[in-house]
C-alpha positions as CSV (number, residue, x, y, z in Angstrom):
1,X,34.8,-32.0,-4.2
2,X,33.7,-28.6,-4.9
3,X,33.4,-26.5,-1.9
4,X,30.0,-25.3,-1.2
5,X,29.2,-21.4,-2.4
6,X,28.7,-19.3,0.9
7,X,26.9,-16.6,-0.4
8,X,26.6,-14.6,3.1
9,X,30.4,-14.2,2.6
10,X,30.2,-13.5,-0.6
11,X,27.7,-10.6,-0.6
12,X,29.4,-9.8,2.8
13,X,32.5,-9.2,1.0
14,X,31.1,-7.2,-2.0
15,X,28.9,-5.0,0.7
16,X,32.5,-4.1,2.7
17,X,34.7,-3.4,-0.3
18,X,31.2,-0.9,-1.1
19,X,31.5,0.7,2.1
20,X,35.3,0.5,2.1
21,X,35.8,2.4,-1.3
22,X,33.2,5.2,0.0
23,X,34.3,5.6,3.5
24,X,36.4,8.9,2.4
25,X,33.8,10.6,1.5
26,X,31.1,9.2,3.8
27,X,29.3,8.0,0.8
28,X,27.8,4.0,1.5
29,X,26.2,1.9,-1.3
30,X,22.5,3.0,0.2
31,X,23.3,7.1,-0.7
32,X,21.7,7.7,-3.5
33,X,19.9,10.2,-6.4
34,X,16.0,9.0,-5.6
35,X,15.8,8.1,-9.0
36,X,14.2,4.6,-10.4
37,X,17.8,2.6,-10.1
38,X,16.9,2.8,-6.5
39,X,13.4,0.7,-6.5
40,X,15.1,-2.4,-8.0
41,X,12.2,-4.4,-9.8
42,X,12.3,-8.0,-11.4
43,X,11.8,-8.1,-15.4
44,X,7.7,-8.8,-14.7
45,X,7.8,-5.9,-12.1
46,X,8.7,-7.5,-8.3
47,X,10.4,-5.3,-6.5
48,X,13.4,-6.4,-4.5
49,X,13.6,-6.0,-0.7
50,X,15.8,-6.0,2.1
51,X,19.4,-7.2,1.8
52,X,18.7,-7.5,-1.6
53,X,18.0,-4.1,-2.6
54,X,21.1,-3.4,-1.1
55,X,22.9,-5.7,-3.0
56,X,21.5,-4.7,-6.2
57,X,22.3,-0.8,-5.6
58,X,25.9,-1.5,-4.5
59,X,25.9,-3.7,-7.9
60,X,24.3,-0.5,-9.9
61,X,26.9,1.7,-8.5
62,X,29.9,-0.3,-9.2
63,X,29.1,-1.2,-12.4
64,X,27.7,2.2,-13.6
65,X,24.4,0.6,-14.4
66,X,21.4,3.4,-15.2
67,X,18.7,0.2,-15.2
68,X,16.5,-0.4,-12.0
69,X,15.5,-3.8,-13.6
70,X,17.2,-7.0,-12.9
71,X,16.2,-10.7,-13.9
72,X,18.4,-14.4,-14.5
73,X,19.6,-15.5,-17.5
74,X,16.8,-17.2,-18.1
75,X,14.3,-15.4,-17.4
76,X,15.8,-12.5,-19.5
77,X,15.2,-15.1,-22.4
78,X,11.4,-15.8,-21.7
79,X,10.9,-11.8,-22.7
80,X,13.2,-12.1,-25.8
81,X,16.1,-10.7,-24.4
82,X,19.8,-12.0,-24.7
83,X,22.3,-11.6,-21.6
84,X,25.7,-10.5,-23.4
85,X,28.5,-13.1,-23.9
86,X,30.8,-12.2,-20.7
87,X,28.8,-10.2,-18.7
88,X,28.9,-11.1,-15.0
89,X,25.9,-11.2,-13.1
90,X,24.7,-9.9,-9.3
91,X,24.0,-12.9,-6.5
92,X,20.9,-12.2,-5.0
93,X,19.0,-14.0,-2.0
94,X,15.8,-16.1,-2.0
95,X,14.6,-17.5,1.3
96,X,12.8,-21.0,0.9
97,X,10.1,-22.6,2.6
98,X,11.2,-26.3,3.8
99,X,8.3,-28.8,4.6
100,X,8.8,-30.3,7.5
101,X,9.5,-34.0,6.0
102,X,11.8,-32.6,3.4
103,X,15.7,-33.0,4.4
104,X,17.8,-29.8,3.7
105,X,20.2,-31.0,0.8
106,X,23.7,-31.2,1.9
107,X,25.2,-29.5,-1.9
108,X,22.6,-27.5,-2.4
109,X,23.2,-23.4,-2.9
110,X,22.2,-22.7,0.4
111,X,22.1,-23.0,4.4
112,X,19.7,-23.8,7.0
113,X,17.6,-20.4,8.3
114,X,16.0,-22.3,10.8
115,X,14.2,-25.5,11.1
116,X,11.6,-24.4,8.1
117,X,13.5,-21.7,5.9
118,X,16.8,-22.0,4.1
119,X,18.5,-19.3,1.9
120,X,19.0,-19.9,-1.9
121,X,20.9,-18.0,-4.6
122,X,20.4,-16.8,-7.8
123,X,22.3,-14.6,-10.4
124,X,20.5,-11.8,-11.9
125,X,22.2,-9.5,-14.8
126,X,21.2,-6.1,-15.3
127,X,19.4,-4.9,-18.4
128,X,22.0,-2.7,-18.9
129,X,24.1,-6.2,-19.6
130,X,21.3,-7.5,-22.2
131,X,20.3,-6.9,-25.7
132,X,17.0,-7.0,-27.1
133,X,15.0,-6.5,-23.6
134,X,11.3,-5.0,-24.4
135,X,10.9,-1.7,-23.4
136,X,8.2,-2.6,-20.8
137,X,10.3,-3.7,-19.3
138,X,12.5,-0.5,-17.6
139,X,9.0,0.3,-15.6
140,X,9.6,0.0,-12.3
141,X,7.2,1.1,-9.3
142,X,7.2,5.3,-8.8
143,X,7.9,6.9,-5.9
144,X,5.1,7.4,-3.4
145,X,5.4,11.4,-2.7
146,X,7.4,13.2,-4.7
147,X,7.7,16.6,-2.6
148,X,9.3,17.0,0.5
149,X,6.1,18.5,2.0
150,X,4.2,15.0,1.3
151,X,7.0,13.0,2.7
152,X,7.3,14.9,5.9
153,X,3.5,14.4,6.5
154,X,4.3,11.0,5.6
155,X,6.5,10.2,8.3
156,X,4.8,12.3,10.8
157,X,1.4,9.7,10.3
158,X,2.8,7.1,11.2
159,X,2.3,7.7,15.3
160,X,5.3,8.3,16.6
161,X,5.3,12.1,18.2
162,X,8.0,14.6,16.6
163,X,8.7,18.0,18.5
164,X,10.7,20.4,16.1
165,X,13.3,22.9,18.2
166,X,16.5,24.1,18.7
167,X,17.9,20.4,19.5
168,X,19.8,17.3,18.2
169,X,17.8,15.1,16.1
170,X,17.1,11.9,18.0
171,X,15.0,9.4,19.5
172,X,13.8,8.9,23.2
173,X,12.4,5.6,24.1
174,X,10.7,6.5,27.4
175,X,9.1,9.2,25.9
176,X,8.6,7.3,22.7
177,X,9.2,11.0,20.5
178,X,10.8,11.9,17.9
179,X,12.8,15.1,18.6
180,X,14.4,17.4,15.0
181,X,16.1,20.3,14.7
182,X,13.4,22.9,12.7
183,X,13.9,23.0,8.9
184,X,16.2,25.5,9.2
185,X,19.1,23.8,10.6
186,X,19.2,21.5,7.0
187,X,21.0,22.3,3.8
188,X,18.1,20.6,1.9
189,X,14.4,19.7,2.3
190,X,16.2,16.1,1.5
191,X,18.3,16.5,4.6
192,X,15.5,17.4,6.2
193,X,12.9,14.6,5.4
194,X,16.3,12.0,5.5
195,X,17.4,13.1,9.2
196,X,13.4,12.5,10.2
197,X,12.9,9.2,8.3
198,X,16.1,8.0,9.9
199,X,14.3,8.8,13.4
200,X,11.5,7.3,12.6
201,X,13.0,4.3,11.7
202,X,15.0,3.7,15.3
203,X,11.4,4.6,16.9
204,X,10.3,1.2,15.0
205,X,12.3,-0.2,17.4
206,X,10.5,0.7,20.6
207,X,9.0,-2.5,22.9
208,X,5.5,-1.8,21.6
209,X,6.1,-1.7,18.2
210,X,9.2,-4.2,16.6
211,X,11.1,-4.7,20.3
212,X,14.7,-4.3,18.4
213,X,17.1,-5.7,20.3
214,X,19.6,-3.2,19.2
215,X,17.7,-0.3,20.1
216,X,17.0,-1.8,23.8
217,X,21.0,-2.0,24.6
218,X,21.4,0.8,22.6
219,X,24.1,2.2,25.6
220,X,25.1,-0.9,26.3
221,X,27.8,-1.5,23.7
222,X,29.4,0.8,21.0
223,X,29.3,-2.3,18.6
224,X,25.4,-2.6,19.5
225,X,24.7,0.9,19.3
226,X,27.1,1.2,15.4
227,X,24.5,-2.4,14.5
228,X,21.2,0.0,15.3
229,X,22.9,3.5,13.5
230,X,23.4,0.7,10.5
231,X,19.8,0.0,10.8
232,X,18.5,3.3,11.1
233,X,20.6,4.4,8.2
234,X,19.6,1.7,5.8
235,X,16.1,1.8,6.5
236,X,15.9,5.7,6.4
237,X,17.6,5.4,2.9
238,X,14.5,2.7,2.0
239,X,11.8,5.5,3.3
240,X,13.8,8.1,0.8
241,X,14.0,6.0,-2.7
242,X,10.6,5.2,-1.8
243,X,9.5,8.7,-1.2
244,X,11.4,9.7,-4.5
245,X,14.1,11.6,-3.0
246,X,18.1,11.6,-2.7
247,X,19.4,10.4,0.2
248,X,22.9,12.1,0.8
249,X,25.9,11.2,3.4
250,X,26.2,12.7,6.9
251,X,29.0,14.1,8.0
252,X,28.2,13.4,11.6
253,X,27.7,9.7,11.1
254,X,31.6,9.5,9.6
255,X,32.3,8.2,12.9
256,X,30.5,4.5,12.6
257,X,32.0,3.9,9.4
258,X,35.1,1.5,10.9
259,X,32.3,0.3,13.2
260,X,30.6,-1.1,10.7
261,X,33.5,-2.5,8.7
262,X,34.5,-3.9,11.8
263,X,31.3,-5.8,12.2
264,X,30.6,-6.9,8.4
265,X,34.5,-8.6,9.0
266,X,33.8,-10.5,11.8
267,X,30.6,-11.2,11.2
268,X,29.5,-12.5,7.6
269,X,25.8,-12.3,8.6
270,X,26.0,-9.2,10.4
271,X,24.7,-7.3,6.5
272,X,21.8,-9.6,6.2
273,X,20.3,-8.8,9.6
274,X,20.4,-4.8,9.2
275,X,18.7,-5.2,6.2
276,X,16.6,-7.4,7.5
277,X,16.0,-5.2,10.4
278,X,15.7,-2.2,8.2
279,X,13.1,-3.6,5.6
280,X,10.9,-4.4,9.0
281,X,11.4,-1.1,9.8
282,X,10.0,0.2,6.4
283,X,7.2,-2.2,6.0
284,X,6.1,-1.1,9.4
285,X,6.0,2.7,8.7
286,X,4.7,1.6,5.2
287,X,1.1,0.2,7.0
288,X,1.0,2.2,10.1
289,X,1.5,5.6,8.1
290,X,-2.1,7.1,8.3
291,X,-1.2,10.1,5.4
292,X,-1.3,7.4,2.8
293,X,0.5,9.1,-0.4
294,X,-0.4,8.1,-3.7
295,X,1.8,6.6,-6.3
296,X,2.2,9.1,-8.9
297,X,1.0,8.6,-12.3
């Protein structure tokens, strides 16, 4: 019998070897340009979320891929497009409703969520792999603010306090602000808006907003506090394809690289819940942000 696909290890393992072949220069698959590869869309315009945006960059990057649009075999062929003969495509994640009455297949791509949900993939080619594809197609979604100045008001609307001084940047939950270094202290306004968005996305955390379990026992445990950093990072690098800008390695976060090689080996699953994490993160600065940015024309 053919053993069952397991596509957490699968996209586990590509994700590691990403991180792996960029740990010299402190450069992980969600570093990147702010340019259109980075909002990953569907060939009818869905963007991608989550772990698999992150899966689709890491794809991009390895393959050399200048195309933000993805879409099956198939569905390449239902816009007139052709996938090349020996092109391999990208797995990507789509979590299923179950009714309650409806047994969970024992040989089907997937595994059981929960009770209700269950995880199916698909592969997707890029349209860099296919010939023919309309040229409708290559939209995908533009950013939300394209200056720095935009973005920074942005993240500051959400309602999480910053105070700007000669300090650290970081987070305090029992004062529930956001404290940054002033402008000054950055290389780049991308540095800048990237070491705030990251911030802002560990203040998602808080008990009164998403009660993240990994910011709570932050202190607790290095492996705890390397699984929120991951979060924080991937969401922050979200906020900045989003917001149209580059989002660049830190130095100072060199440090949690074998951490988090450490837990994406030991823990296939370990991936999907940062994402996870970090899309929740995103989605709620997305509606709480009160300096609503429009998308550019």
């Amino acid at each position: 019998m053919k053993p069952r696909h397991d596509i957490y290890q699968t996209i586990t393992a590509e994700l590691a070897a990403a991180i792996d072949a960029g740990a010299g220069q402190w450069r992980m698959p969600w570093h990147h340009d702010g340019g259109t590869l980075m909002r990953p869309t569907s060939a009818v315009g869905r963007a991608y979320t989550g772990i698999n945006r992150l899966v689709l960059w890491a794809s991009a990057e390895a393959q050399g891929f200048q195309s933000g649009t993805w879409a099956t075999y198939r569905q390449w062929t239902e816009v007139g497009a052709q996938v090349r003969r020996g092109e391999t495509g990208t797995h990507v994640i789509l979590w299923k409703k179950q009714e309650r009455d409806e047994p969970t297949s024992a040989d089907s791509d997937g595994e059981e969520r929960s009770a209700r949900f269950f995880a199916r993939s698909f592969v997707v080619f890029n349209q860099s792999q296919v010939d023919g594809s309309p040229e409708r197609t290559l939209a995908s979604a533009r950013p939300i603010g394209e200056t720095a100045a935009s973005a920074k008001l942005f993240l500051e609307s959400v309602g999480v306090p910053v105070h700007y001084g000669p300090w650290d940047a970081y987070f305090r939950p029992d004062e529930d602000r956001v404290y940054m270094p002033d402008r000054e202290a950055f290389d780049s306004d991308e540095g800048f808006i990237s070491t705030l968005g990251h911030e802002i996305v560990h203040s998602t955390g808080s008990a009164q907003r998403l009660a993240r379990e990994t910011l709570r026992d932050y202190f607790k445990d290095r492996t705890i506090r390397a699984r929120e950093e991951l979060v924080a990072e991937i969401g922050a690098s979200f906020l900045m394809a989003d917001l149209g800008l580059g989002y660049s390695p830190r130095a100072d976060h060199a440090a949690y690289v074998s951490s988090w090689l450490t837990a994406l080996g030991n823990d296939t699953r370990a991936i999907f819940r940062a994402a996870a994490a970090a899309q929740a993160a995103t989605d709620w600065i997305h509606a709480h942000a009160a300096s609503a940015l429009p998308i550019a024309a």
